[in-house]
KEKE-3310 file (N, C-alpha, C; in steps of 0.2 Angstrom, whole numbers, plus 5000, padded with zeros to 4 digits):
npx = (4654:4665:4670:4670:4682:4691:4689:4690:4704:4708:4706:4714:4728:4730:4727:4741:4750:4743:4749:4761:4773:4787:4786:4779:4786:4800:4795:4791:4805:4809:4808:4805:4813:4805:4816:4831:4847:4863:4873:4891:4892:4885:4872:4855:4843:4828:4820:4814:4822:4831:4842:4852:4862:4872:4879:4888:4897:4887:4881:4867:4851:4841:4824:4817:4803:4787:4787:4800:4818:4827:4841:4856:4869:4886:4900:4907:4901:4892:4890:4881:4867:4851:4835:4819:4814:4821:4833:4852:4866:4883:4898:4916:4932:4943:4957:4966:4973:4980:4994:5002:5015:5024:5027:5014:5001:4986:4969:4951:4936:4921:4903:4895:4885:4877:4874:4877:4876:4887:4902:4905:4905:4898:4897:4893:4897:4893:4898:4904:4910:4915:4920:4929:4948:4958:4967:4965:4958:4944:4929:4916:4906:4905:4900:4900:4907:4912:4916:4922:4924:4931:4925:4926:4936:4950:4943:4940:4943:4933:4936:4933:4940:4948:4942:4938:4950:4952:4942:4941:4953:4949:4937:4945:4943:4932:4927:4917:4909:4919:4921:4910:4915:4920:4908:4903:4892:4901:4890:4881:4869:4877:4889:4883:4876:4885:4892:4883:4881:4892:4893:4881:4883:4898:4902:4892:4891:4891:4877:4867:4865:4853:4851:4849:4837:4820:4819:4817:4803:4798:4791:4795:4790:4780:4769:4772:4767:4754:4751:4754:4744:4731:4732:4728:4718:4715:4710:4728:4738:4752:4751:4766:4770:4768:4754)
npy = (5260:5275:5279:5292:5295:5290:5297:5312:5307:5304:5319:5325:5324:5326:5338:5341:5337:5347:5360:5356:5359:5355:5340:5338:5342:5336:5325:5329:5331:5320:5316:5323:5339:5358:5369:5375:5375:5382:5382:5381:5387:5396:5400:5402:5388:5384:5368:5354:5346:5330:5328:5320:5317:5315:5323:5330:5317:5310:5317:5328:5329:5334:5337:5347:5347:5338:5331:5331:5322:5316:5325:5322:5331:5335:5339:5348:5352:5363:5380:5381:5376:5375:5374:5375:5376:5385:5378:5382:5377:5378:5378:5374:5375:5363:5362:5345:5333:5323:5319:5324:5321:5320:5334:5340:5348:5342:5347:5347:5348:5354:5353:5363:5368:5382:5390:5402:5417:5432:5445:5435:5418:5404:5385:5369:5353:5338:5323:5305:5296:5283:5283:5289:5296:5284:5289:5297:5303:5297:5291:5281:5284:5299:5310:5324:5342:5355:5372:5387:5406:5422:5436:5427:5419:5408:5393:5389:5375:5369:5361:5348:5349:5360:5371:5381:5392:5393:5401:5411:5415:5421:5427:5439:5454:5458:5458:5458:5446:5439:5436:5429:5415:5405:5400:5395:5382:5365:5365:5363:5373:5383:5385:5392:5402:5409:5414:5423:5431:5439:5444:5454:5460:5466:5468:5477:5484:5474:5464:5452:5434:5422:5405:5395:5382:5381:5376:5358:5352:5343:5331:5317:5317:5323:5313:5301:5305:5308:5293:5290:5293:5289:5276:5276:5280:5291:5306:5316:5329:5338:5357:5363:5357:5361:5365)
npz = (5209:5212:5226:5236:5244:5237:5223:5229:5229:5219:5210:5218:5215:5203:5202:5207:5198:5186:5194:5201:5189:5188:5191:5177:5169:5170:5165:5152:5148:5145:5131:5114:5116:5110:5101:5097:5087:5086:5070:5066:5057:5060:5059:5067:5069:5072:5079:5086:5098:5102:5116:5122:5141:5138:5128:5123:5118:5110:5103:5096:5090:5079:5074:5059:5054:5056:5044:5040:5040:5054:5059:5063:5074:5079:5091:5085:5075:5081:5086:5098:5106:5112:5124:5127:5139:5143:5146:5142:5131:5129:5117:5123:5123:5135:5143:5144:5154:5147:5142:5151:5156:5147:5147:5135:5135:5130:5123:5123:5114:5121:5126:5135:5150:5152:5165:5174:5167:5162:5170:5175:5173:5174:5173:5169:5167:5159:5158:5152:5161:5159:5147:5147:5146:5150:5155:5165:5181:5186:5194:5192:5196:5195:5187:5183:5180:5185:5180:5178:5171:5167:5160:5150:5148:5146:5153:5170:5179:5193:5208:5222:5232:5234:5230:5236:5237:5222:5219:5228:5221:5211:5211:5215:5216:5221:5236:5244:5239:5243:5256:5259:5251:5262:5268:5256:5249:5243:5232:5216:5214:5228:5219:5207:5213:5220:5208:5201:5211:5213:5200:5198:5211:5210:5197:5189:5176:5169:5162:5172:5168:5173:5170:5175:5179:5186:5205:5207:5216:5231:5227:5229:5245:5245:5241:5249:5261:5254:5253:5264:5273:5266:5270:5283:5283:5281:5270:5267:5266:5270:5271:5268:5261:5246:5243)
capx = (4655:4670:4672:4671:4689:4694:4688:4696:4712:4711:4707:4720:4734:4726:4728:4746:4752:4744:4752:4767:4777:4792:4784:4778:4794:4803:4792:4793:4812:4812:4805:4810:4809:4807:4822:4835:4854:4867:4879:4895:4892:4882:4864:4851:4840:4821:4816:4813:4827:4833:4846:4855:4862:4882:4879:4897:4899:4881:4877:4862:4844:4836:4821:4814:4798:4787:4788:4807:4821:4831:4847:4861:4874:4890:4901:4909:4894:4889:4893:4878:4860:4846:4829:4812:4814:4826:4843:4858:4870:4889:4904:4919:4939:4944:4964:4965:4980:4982:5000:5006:5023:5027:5025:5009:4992:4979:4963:4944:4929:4914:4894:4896:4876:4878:4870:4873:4880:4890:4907:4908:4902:4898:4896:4891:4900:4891:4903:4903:4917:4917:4922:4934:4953:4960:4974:4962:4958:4937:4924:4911:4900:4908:4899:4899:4912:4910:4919:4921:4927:4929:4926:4926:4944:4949:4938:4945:4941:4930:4936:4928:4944:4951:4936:4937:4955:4952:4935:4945:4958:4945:4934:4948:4944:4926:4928:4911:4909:4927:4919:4906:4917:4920:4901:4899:4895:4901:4882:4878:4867:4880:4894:4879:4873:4892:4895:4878:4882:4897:4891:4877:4885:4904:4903:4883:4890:4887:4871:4868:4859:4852:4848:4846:4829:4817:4824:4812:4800:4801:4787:4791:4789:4771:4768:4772:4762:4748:4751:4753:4738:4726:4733:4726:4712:4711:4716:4727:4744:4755:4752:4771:4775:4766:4752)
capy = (5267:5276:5278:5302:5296:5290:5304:5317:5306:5308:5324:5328:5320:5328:5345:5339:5336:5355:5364:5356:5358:5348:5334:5335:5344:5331:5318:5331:5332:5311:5317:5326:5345:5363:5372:5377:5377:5388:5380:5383:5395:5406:5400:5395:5382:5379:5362:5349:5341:5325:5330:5316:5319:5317:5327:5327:5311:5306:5322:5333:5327:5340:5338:5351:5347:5333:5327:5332:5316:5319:5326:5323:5337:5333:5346:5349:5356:5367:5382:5382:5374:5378:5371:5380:5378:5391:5378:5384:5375:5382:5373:5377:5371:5363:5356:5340:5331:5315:5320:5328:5318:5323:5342:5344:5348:5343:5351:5346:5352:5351:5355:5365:5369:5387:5387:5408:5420:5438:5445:5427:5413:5395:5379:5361:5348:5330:5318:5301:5295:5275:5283:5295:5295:5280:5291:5304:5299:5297:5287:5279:5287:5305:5312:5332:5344:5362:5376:5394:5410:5429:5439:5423:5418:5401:5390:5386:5369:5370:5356:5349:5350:5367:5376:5389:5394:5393:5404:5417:5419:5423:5435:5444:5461:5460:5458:5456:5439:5435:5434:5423:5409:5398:5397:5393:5373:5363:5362:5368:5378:5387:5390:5396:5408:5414:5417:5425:5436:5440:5448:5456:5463:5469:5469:5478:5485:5470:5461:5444:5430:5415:5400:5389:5378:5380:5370:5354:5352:5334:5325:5311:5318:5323:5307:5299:5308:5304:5288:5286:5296:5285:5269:5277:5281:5300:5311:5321:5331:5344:5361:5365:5354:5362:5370)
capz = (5209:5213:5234:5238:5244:5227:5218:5231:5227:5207:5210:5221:5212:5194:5203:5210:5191:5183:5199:5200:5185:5188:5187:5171:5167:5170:5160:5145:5144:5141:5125:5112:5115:5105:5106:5093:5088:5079:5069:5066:5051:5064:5058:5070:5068:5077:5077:5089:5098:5106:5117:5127:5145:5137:5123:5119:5113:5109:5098:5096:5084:5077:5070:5060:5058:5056:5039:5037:5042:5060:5059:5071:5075:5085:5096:5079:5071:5083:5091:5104:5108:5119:5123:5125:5144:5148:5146:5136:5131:5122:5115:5125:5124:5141:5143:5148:5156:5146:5140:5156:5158:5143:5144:5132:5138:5125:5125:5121:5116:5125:5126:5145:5152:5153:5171:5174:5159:5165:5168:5177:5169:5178:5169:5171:5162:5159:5154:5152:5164:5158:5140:5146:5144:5157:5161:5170:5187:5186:5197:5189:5199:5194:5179:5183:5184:5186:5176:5179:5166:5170:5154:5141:5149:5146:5158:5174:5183:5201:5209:5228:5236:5230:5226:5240:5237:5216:5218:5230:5216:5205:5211:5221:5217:5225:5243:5247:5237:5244:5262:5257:5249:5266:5269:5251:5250:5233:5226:5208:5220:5230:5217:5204:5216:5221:5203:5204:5217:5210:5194:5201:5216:5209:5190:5190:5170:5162:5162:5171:5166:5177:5165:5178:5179:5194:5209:5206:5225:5233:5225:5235:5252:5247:5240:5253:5264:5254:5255:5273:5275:5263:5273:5289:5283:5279:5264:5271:5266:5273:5267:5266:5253:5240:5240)
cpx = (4660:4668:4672:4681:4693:4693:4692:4702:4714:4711:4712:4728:4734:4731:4737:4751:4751:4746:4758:4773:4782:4791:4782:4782:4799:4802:4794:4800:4815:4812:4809:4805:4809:4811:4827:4844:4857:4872:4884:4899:4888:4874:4860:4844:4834:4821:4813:4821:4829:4839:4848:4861:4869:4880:4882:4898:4896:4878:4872:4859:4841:4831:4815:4806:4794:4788:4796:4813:4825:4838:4853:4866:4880:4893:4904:4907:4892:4894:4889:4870:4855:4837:4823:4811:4817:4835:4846:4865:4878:4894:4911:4926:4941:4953:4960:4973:4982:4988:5005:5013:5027:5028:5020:5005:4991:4973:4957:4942:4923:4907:4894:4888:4878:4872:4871:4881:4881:4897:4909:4904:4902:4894:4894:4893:4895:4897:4904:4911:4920:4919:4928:4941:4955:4964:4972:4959:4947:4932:4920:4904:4901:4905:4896:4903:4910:4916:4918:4926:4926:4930:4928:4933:4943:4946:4942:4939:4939:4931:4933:4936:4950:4946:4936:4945:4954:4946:4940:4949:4953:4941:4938:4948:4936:4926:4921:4909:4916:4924:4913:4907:4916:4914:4898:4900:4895:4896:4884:4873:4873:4884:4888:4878:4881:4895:4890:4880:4888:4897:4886:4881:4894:4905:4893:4887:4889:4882:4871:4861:4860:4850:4847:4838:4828:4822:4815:4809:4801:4795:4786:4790:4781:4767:4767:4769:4756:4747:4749:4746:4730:4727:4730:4718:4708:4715:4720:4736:4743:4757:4758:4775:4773:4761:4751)
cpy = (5269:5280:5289:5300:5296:5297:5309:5317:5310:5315:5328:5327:5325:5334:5344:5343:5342:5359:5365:5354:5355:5343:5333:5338:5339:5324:5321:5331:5323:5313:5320:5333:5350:5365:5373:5375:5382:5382:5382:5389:5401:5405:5396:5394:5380:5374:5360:5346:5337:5326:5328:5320:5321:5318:5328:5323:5307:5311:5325:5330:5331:5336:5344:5352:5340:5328:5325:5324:5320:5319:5325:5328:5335:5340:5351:5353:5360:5372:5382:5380:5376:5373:5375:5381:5383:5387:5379:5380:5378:5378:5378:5371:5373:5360:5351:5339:5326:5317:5323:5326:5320:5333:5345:5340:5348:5345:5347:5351:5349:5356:5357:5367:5376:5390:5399:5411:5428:5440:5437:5424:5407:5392:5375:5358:5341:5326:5312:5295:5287:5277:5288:5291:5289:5284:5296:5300:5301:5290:5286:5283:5293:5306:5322:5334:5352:5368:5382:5400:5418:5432:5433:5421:5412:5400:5387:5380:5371:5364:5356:5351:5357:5372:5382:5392:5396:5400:5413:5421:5422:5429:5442:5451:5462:5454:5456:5449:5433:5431:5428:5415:5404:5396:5395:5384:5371:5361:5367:5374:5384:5390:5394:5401:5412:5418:5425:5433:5439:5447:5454:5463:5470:5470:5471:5479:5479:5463:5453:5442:5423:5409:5395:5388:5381:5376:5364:5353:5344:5331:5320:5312:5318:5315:5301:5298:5306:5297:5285:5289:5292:5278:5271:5278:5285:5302:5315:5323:5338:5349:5366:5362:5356:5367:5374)
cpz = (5213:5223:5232:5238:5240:5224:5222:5228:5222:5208:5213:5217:5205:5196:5203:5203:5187:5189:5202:5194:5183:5186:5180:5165:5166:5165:5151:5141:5143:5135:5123:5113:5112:5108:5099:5094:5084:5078:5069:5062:5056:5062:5064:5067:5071:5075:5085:5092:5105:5110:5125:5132:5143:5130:5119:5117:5110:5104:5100:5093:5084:5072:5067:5059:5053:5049:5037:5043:5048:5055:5066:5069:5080:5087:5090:5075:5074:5086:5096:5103:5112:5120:5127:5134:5149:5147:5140:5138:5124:5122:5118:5124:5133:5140:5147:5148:5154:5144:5146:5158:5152:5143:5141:5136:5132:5127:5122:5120:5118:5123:5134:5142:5153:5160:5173:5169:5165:5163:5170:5174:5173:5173:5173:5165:5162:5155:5155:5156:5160:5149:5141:5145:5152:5160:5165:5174:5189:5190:5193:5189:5196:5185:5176:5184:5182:5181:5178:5174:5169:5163:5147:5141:5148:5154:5163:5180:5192:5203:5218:5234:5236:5229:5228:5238:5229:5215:5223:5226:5211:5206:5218:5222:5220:5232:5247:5247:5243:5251:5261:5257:5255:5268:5263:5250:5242:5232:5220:5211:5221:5224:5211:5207:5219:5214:5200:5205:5216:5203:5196:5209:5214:5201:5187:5179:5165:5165:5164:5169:5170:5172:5168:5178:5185:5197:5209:5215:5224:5231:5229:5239:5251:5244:5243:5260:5260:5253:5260:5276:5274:5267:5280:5289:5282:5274:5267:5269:5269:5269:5266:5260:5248:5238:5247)
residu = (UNK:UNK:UNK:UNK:UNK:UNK:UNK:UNK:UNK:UNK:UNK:UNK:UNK:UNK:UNK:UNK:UNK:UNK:UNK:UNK:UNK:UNK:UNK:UNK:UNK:UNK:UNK:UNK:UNK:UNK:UNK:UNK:UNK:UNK:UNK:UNK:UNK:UNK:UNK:UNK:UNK:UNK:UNK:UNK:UNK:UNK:UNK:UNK:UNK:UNK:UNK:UNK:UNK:UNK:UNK:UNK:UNK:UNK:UNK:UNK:UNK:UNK:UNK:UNK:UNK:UNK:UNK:UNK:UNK:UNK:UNK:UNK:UNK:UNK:UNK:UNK:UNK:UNK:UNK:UNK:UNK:UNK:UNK:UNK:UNK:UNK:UNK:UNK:UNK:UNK:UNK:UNK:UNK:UNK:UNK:UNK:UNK:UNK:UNK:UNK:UNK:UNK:UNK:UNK:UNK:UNK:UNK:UNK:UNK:UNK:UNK:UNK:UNK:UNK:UNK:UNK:UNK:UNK:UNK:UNK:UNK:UNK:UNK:UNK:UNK:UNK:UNK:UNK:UNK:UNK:UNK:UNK:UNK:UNK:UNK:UNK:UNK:UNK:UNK:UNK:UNK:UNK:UNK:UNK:UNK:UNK:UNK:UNK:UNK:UNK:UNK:UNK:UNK:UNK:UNK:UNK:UNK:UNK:UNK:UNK:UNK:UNK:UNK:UNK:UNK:UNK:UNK:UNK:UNK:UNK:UNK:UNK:UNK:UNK:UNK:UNK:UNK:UNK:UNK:UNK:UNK:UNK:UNK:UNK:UNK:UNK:UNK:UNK:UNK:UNK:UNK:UNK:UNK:UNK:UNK:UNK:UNK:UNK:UNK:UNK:UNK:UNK:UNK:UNK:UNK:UNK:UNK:UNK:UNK:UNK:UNK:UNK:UNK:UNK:UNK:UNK:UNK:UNK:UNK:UNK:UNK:UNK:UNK:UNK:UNK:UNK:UNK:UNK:UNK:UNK:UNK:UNK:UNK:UNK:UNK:UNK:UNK:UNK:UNK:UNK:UNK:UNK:UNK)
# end
């Protein structure tokens, strides 16, 4: 027969799991999730979909439903996807530099995360750096890059070393934001929230929108704590980690 502290446990952990959402957010989006696309005629699409981290070069999978065969979509085929959590994704052309000695820029298109919508616009790029062009100078490690647009202008690169002088040029007609910049740090955090505060603050006539997720809480730290807690001898976690 199962030990009062055991059962606390399971019970405590059960609760853990329906009260904190992330985690089983996080296990949901291995899967495939509900969510929709538009094609590129402008029709969207409910189904089901599979929808791998570099999506650009890996596709879409819609299934629409369960007896019907999956479909895959590339960047080609779409003009914008979403999924039933709240993230949106849209097909944008970026230049790139592989031609630069010569004088022409070539351009991509990509599946940017539409992270907040407004006069300003912020992205997140995933791309697959070990597939990219040799002649663009990329880490292994490197597989995010940020983007920004004012009013649906081509999309201009947030780089970490630039960032605050690039982000000044841009929202130079609101002064308030402008004072901000050198406390803003290069997180998807910060520049979200400065584009944010941007739209919101200087351009109120047209409507913003946040698309980001929750910010996920640290599971490990409380897990941790129950652990160390059970190895001592007592149930016992710290009521700031959660509940």
């Amino acid at each position: 027969m199962p030990s009062k502290k055991s059962f606390q446990l399971t019970l405590l952990i059960t609760n853990l799991f329906i009260t904190c959402p992330s985690i089983a957010l996080a296990q949901a989006l291995a899967n495939n999730t509900p969510g929709y696309i538009v094609t590129i005629q402008g029709d969207t699409i409910k189904g089901t979909l599979t929808v791998p981290r570099f999506a650009t070069t890996e596709g879409v999978i819609l299934h629409q439903t369960s007896q019907s065969a999956e479909k895959k979509y590339t960047v080609q085929d779409l003009r914008a996807f979403g999924l039933q959590d709240g993230r949106r994704f849209v097909k944008r052309t970026i230049p790139t530099n592989r031609n630069s000695e010569s004088g022409v820029v070539d351009s991509s298109t990509v599946f940017f995360q539409h992270l907040v919508a407004g006069e300003a616009n912020f992205y997140r790029y995933d791309f697959n750096a070990a597939h990219n062009n040799p002649n663009q100078l990329y880490a292994s490690s490197e597989t995010a890059q940020y983007f920004i647009d004012i009013a649906n202008s081509s999309p201009v690169g947030v780089q970490r070393r630039t960032h605050q002088a690039t982000l000044a040029a841009l929202f130079k007609d609101c002064l308030e934001v402008v004072k901000l910049i050198p406390r803003t740090t290069f997180t998807e955090r910060g520049l979200s929230n400065l584009a944010l505060r941007y739209d919101t603050l200087c351009q109120a006539s047209t409507k913003a929108y946040d698309y980001r997720l929750p910010e996920e809480r640290n599971t490990t730290q409380l897990l941790v704590s129950l652990r160390a807690g059970l190895q001592n001898g007592q149930l016992s976690y710290r009521s700031s980690d959660y509940f």
